[in-house]
C-alpha positions as CSV (number, residue, x, y, z in Angstrom):
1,X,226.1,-20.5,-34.3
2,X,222.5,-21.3,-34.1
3,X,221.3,-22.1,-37.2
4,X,217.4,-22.7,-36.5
5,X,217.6,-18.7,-36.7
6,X,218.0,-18.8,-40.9
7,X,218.4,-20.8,-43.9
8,X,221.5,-21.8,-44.6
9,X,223.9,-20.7,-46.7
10,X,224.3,-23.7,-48.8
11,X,221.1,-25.8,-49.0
12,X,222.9,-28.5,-50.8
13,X,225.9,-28.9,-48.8
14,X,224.9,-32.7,-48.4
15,X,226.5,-35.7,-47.0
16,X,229.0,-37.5,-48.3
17,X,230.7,-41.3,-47.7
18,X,232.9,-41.1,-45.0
19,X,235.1,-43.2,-43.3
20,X,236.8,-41.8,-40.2
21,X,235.8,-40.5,-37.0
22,X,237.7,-37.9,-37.3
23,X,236.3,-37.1,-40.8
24,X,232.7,-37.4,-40.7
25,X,230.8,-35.0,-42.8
26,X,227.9,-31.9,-42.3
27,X,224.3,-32.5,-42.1
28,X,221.5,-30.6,-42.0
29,X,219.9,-31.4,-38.3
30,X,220.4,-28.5,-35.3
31,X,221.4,-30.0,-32.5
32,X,219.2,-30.5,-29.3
33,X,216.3,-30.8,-32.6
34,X,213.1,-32.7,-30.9
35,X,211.6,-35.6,-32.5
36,X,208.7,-34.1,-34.6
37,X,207.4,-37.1,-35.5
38,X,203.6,-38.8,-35.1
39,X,202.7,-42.6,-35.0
40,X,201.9,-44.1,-38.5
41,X,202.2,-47.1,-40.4
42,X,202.5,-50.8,-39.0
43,X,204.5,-53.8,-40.0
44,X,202.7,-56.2,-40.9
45,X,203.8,-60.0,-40.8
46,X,205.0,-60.5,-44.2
47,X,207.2,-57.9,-42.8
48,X,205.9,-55.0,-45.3
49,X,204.2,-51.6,-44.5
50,X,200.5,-52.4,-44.2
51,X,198.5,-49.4,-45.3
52,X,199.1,-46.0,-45.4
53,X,201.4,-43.6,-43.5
54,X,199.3,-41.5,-41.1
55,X,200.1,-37.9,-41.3
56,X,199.5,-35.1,-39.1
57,X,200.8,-31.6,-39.1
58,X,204.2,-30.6,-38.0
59,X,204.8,-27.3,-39.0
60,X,207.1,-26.7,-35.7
61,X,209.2,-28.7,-38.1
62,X,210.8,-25.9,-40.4
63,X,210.4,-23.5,-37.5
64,X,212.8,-25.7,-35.7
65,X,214.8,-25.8,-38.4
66,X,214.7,-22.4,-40.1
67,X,212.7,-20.2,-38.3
68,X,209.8,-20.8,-40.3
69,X,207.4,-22.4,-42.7
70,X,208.0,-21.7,-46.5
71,X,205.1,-19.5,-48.0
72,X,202.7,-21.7,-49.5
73,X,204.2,-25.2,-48.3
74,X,202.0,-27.5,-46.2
75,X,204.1,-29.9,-43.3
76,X,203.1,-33.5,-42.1
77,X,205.0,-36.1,-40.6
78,X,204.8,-39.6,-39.7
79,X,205.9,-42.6,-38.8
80,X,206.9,-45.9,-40.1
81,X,207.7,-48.9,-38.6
82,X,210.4,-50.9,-40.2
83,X,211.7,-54.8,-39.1
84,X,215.0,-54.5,-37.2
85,X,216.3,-57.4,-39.8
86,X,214.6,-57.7,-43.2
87,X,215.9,-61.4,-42.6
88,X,213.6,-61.5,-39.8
89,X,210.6,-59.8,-40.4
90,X,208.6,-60.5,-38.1
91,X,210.9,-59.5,-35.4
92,X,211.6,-56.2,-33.5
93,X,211.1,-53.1,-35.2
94,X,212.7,-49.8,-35.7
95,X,210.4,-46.3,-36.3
96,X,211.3,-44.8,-39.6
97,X,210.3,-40.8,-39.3
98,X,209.0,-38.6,-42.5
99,X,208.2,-35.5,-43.4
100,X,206.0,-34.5,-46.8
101,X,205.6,-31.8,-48.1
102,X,203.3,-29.8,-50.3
103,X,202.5,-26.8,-52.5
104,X,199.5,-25.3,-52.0
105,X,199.8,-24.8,-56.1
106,X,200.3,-28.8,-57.3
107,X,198.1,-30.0,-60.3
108,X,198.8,-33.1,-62.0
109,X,200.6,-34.6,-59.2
110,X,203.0,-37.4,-60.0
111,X,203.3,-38.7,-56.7
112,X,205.6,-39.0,-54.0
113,X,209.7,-37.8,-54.8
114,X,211.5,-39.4,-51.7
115,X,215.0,-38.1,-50.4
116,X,218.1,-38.9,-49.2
117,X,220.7,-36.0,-48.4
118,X,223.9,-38.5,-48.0
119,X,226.5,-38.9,-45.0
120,X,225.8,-41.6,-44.4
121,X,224.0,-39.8,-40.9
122,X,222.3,-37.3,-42.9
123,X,218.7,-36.3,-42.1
124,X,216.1,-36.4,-44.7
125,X,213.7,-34.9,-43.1
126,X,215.7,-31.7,-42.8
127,X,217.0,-32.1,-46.2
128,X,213.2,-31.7,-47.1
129,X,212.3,-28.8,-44.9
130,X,215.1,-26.5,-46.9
131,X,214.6,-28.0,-50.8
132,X,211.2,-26.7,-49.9
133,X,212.2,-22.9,-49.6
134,X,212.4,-22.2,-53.6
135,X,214.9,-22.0,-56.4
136,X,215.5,-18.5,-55.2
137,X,217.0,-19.9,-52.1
138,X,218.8,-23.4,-53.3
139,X,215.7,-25.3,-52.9
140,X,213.5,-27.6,-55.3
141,X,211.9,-25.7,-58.4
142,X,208.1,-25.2,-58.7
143,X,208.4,-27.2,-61.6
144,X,208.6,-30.0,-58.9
145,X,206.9,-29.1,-56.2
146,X,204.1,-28.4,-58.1
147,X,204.0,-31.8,-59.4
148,X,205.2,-33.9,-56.7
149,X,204.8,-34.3,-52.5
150,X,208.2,-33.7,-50.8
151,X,209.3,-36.7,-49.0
152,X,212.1,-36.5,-46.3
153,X,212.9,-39.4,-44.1
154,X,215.7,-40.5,-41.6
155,X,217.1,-43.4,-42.6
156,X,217.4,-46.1,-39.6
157,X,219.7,-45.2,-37.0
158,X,219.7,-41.5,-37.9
159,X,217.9,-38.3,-36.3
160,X,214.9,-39.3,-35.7
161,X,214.1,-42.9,-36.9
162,X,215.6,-45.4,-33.8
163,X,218.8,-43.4,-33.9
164,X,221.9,-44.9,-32.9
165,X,224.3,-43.3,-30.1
166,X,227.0,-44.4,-28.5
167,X,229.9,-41.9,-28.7
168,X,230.4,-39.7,-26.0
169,X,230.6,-35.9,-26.8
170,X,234.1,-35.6,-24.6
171,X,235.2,-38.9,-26.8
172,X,234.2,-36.9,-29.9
173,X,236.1,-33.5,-29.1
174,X,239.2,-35.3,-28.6
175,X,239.2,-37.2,-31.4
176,X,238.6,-34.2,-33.9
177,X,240.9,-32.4,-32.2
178,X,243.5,-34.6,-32.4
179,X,246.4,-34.3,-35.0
180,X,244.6,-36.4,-37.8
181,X,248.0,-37.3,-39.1
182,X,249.9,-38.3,-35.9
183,X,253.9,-38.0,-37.0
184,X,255.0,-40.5,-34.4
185,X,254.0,-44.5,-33.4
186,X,253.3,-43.6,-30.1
187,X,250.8,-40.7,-31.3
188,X,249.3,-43.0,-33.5
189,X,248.8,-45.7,-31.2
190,X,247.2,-42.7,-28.8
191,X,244.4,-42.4,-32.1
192,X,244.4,-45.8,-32.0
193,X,243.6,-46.4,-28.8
194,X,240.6,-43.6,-28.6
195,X,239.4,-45.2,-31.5
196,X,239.3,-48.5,-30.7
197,X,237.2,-47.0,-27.1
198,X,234.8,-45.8,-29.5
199,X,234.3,-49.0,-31.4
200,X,234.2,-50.9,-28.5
201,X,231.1,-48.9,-26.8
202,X,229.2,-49.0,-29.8
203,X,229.7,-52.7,-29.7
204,X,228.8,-53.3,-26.0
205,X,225.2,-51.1,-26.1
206,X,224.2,-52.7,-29.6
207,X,225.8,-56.1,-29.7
208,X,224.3,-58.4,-32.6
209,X,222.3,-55.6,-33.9
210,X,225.1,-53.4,-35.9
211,X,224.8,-55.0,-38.6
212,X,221.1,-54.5,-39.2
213,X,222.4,-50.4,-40.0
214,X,223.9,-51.6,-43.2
215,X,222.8,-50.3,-46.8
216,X,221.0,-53.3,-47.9
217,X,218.5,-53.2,-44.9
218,X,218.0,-49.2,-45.8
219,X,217.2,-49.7,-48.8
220,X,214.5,-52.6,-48.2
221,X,213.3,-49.5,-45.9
222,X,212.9,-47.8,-48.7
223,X,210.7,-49.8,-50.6
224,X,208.3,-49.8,-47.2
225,X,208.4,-46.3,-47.4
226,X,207.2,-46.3,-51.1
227,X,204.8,-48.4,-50.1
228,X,203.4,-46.3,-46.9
229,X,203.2,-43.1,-49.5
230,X,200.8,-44.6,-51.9
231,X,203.1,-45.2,-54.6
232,X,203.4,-48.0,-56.8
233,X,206.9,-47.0,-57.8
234,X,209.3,-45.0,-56.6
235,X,210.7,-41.5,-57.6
236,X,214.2,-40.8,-55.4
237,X,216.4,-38.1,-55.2
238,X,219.6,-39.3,-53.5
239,X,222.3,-37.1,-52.8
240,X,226.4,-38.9,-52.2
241,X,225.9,-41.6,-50.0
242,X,222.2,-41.2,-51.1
243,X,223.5,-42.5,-54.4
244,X,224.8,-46.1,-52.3
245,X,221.4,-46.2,-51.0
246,X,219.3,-45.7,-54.6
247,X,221.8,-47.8,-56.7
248,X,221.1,-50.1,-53.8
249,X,217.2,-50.4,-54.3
250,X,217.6,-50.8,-57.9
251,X,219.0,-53.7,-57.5
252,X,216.8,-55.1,-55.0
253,X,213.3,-53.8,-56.1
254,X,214.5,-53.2,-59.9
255,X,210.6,-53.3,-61.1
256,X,209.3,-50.7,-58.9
257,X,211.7,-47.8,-60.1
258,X,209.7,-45.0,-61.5
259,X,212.8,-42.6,-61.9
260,X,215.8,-42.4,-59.5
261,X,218.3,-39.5,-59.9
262,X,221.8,-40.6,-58.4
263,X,223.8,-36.7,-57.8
264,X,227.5,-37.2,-56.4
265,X,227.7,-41.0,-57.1
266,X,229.2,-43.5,-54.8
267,X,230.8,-46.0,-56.8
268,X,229.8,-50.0,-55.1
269,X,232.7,-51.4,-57.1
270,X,235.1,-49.9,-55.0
271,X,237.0,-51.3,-52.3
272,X,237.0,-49.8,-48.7
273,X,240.3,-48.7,-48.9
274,X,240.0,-47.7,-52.8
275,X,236.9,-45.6,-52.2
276,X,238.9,-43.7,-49.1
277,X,241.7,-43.2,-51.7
278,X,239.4,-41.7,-54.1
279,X,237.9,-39.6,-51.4
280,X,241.6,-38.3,-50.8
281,X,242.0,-37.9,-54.4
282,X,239.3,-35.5,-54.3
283,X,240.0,-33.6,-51.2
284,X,243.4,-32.9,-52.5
285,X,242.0,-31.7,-56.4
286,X,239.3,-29.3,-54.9
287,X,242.2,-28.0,-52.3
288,X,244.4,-27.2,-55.3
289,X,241.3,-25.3,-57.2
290,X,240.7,-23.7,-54.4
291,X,244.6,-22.4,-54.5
292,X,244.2,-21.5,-58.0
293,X,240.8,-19.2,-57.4
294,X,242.8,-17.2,-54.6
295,X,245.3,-16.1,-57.1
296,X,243.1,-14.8,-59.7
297,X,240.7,-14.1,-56.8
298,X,243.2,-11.8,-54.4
299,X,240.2,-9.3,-53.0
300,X,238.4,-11.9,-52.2
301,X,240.8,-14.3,-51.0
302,X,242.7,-12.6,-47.9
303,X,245.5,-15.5,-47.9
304,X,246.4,-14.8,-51.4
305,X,248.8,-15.1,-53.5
306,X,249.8,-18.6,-51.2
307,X,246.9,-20.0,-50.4
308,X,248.7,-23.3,-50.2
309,X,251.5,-21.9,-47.7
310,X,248.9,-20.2,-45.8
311,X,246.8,-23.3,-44.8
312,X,249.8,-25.3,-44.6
313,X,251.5,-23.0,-42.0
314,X,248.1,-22.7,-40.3
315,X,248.7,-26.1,-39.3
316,X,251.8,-26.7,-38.6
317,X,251.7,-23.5,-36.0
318,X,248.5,-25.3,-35.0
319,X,250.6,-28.6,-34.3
320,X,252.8,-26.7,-31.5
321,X,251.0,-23.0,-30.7
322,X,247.0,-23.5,-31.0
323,X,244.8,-20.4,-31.2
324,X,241.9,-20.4,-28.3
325,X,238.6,-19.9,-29.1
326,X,236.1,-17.8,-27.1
327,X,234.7,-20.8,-25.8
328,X,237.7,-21.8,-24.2
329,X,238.9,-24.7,-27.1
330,X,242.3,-24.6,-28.8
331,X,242.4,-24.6,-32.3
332,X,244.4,-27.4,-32.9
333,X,245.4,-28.9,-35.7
334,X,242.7,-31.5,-35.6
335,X,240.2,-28.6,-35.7
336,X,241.9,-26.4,-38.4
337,X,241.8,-29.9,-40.6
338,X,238.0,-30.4,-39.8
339,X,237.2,-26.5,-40.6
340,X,239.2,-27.1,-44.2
341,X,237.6,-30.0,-44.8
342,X,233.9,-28.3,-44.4
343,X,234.6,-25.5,-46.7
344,X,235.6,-27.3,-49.7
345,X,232.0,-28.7,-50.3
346,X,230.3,-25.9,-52.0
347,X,232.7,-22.6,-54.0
348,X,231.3,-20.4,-51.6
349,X,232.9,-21.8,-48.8
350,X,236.0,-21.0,-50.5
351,X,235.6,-17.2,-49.4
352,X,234.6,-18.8,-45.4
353,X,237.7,-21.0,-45.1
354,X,240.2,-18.0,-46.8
355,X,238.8,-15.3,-43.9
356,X,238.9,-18.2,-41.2
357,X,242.7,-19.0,-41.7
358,X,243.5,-14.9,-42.2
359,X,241.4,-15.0,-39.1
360,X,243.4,-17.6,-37.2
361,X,246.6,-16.1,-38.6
362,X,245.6,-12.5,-36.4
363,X,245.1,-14.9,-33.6
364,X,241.1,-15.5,-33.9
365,X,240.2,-19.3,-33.7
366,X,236.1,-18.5,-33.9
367,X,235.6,-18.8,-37.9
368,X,237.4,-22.1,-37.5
369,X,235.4,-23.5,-35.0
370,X,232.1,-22.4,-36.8
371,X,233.7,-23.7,-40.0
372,X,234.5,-26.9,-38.3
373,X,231.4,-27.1,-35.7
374,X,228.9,-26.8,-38.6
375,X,230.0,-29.5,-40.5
376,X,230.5,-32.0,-37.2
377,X,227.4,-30.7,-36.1
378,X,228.3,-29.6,-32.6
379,X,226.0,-27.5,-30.5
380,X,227.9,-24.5,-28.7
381,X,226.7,-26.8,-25.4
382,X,229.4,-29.0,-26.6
383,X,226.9,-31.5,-27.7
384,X,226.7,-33.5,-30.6
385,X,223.4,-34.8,-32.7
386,X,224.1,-38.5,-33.8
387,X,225.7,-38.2,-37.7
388,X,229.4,-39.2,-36.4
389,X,227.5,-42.3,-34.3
390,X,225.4,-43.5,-37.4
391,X,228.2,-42.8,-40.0
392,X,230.1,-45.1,-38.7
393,X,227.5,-47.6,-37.3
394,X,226.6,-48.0,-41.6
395,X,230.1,-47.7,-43.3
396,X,231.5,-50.4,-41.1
397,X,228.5,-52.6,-40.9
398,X,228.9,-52.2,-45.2
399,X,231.9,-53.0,-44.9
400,X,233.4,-56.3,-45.1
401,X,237.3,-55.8,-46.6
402,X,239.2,-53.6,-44.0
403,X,242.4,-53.0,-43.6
404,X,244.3,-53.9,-40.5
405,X,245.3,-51.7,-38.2
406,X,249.3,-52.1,-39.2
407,X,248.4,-52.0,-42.7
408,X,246.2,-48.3,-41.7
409,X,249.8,-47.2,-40.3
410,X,251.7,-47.9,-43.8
411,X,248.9,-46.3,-46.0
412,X,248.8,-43.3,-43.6
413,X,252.7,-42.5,-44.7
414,X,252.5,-43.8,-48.9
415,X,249.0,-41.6,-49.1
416,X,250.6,-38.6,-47.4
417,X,253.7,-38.7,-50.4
418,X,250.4,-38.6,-53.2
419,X,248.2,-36.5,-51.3
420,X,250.1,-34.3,-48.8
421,X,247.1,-32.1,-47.5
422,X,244.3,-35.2,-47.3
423,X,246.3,-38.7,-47.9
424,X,247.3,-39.1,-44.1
425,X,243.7,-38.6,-42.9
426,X,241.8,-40.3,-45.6
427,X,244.2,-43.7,-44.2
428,X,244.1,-43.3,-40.6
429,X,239.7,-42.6,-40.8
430,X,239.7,-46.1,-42.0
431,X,240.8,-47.0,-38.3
432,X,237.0,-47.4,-36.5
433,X,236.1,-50.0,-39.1
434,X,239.2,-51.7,-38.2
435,X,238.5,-52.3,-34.9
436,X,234.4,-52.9,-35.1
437,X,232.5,-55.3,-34.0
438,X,229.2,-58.1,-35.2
439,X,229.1,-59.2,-38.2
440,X,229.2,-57.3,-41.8
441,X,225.7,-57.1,-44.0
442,X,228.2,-55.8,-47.8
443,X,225.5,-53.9,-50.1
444,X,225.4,-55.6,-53.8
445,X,227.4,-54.2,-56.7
446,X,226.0,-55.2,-60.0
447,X,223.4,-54.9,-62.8
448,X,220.4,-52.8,-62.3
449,X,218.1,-56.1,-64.2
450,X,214.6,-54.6,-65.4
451,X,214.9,-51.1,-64.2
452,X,213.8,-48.3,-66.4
453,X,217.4,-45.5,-67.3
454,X,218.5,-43.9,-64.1
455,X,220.2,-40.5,-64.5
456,X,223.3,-40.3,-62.7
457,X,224.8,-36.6,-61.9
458,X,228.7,-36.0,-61.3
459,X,230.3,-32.5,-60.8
460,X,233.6,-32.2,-62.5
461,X,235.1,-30.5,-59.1
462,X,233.3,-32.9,-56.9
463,X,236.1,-33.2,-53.7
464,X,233.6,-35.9,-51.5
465,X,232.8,-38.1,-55.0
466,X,234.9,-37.5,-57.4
467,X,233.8,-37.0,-60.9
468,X,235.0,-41.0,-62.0
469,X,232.5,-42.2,-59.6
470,X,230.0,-41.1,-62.0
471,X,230.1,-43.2,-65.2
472,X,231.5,-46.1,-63.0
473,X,228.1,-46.0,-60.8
474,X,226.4,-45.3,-64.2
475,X,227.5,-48.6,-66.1
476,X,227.5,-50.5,-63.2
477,X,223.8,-50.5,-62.9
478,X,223.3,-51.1,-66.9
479,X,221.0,-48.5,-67.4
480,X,222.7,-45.4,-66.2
481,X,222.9,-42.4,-68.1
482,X,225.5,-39.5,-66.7
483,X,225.1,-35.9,-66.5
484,X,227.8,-33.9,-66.1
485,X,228.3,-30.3,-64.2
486,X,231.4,-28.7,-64.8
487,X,231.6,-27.0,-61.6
488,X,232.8,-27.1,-58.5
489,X,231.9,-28.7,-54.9
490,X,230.2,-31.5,-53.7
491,X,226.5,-32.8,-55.8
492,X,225.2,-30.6,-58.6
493,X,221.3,-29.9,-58.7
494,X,219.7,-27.7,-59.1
495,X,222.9,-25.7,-59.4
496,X,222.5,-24.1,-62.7
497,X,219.7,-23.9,-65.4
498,X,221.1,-26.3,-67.6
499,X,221.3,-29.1,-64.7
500,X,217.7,-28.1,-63.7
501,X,216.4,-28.5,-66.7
502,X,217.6,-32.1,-67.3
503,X,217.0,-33.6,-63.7
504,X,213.0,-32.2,-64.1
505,X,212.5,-33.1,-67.6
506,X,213.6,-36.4,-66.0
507,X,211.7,-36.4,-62.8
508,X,208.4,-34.8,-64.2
509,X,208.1,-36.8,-67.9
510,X,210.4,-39.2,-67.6
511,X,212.7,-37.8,-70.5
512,X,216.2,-38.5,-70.0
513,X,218.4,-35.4,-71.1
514,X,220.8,-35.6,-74.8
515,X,223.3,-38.2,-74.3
516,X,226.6,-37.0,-73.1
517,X,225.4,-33.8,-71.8
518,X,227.9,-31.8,-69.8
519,X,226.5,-28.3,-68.2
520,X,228.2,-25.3,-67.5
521,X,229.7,-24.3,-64.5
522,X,227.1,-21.2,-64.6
């Protein structure tokens, strides 16, 4: 599917933290995208952004991306450079790309609201492009844009800012393909193996330098990037892993937080191997809701009343008799996972993923491999943009407890008895860190120290965050206040009126919403 041809069909279908290879998340970038991109700001040698960013128009941006512009919605990009190593400023540099946005209709502008879409691997800058499109379509209300510039970037390593690559694309179709709970030692060790290939190439082409991909450099990134916009403090919208990254500044730059709104919260606290179990905790919930809405949903769920049975058998048949696609793939059981595993993000993939097994059950592999293609962003070239490369490349370098390989192998088997659809999965993902190499750069987890309130958003159905992220993440910093959506998928504004209502009120005047508040699922 070529999705530069229309918006899609979930704007807000963000990133989330992953851990695996083999379960790395959707983003927002089309594949074969060029860098849009103009030189900007410097680095000077105290190591911070001298000056301004220097725009210039980009609107082949959006059309890229979407087709076209939005109606009344002016495009410029630029550049940023950033130190490889904060440590050593006045090193070698990476190019941090941005796009901002405005309405041809602001007044009374705030300044600059900055954005991070999750993963992490997620693109900002595409993130931007479709907030930019309107309430009516997902996107940011006027109530926003009319108040503040859009500002998208790709963090380092992603996209367009320096991004890392060192996966192959033949590496990368075997290992979501593969059975990503391998029932035997010697197909584990087989995983194993291809993962540790992986690992091993992104060691050899970046050496010493993996570690400078971690959180804690991003987010001194992200007080450059304030910096290069004009603004003396920032405003942030971070979406999943975007929440790492925000809670991450406000530890580090606590004083320049204007207002920071934290939607599908990471929680620091957690372990590596906790936060994977959490993750399969989640899965497994919005799996079972999904169940539970084909029953009382049967016209609209083809692989009702069983919707349990259905997938279930889908993969086990998958395991032994794999469907071919028209593009000459099998739909094994690797695949099938991968295209379940996209469609529990928003409730209206729900409807996708139920006509994609029905589909596969007729012998029809295609809606799987769109389902599964879209959210590992594969071109139908076969090719891959960089989100599985820098994923891993920043969970690993942030992560300084993991697992050993042996103690993978035990987890994969006790998570599989708590969570038979996800458990297995969630443990054997933690593999890559297992076998990476240079040293780790752990993000901070504590007290948010002179920061104004930041509002922290948790959906109640969450399956990439679950909803207990959210007052852990929220207490935590000290001065985080949660919001609650009671509905279903994966980060919450501006879902519903009552959730728009509070984030702007928020964003714009700096009003947090009634304590407690909990919004309806419609």
């Amino acid at each position: 599917m070529d999705r530069r041809s229309r918006l899609p069909v979930a704007l807000l279908t963000v990133l989330v933290l992953a851990t695996a290879a083999g379960c790395t998340l959707p983003s927002f970038a089309p594949t074969g995208a060029d860098d849009p991109a103009k030189p900007g700001g410097s680095v000077g040698s105290s190591g911070t952004t001298s000056g301004t960013a220097s725009w210039k128009p980009c609107p082949d941006v959006p059309t890229d991306l979407v087709g076209r512009a939005a109606r009344g919605m002016d495009y410029d990009c630029a550049t940023v450079q950033v130190p490889q190593d904060w440590a050593k400023p006045t090193g070698e540099t990476y190019d941090i790309s941005l796009i901002r946005i405005r309405s041809d209709k602001q007044k009374n502008r705030i300044g600059s609201l900055l954005l991070n879409p999750g993963g992490p691997g997620g693109s900002g800058v595409d993130v931007a492009v479709y907030l930019s499109f309107g309430q009516a379509l997902g996107g940011l209300p006027t109530s926003v844009t009319d108040r503040f510039d859009i500002v998208g970037f790709d963090p380092r390593g992603v996209g367009r800012s320096s991004p890392v690559k060192c996966i192959a694309d033949a590496d990368q179709d075997r290992n979501l393909a593969a059975d990503q709970d391998p029932p035997d030692q010697a197909a584990f060790d087989e995983m194993a193996a291809l993962t540790k290939k992986i690992a091993d190439g992104c060691a050899e082409k970046y050496g010493d330098r993996l570690h400078t991909f971690s959180t804690e450099q991003a987010a001194r990134d992200l007080d450059a990037l304030r910096a290069a916009v004009g603004d003396e403090k920032l405003t942030y919208l971070g979406y999943s892993y975007g929440t790492l990254l925000g809670a991450t500044y406000a530890q580090l730059f606590p004083n320049n937080v204007r207002a920071l709104v934290l939607d599908g919260a990471v929680d620091p606290t957690e372990g590596y191997t906790s936060g994977s179990e959490q993750q399969a905790k989640g899965f497994e919930r919005a799996f079972t809701n999904f169940t539970e809405w084909c029953k009382q949903n049967v016209g609209k769920c083809p692989i009702a009343p069983d919707a349990r049975g259905a997938v279930t058998d889908a993969l086990a048949k998958a395991k032994t008799s794999p469907v071919p696609g028209s593009d000459g793939r099998e739909a094994t059981a690797g695949w099938v996972f991968l295209g379940l595993i996209s469609s529990l993000y928003t409730e209206s993939g729900w409807t996708s993923l139920a006509e994609a097994i029905d589909s596969l059950q007729g012998g029809d592999a295609d809606g799987i491999f769109e389902l599964a293609d879209q959210y590992a962003e594969r071109g139908p070239d076969g090719k891959y943009t960089n989100l599985f490369d820098a994923n891993l490349a920043v969970n690993c370098a942030d992560s300084d407890q993991v697992p050993t390989v042996a103690e993978i192998r035990k987890l994969q088997g006790e998570w599989k008895t708590k969570y038979p659809m996800f458990g297995a999965a969630l443990a054997v993902g933690m593999l890559p860190c297992a076998y990476w190499g240079g040293t780790r750069d752990p993000y901070p987890a504590g007290k948010a120290a002179g920061a104004p309130p930041i509002l922290v958003v948790g959906t109640t159905g969450d399956p990439a965050t679950p909803y207990e992220n959210t007052a852990d993440l929220a207490n935590m910093l000290g001065v985080g206040q949660v919001l609650t959506w009671e509905g279903e998928g994966h980060t919450a504004y501006p879902s519903t009126a009552c959730i728009r209502d509070a984030v702007d009120g928020y964003l714009v005047d700096l009003k947090m919403p009634k304590e407690g508040l909990r919004c309806p699922a419609k």
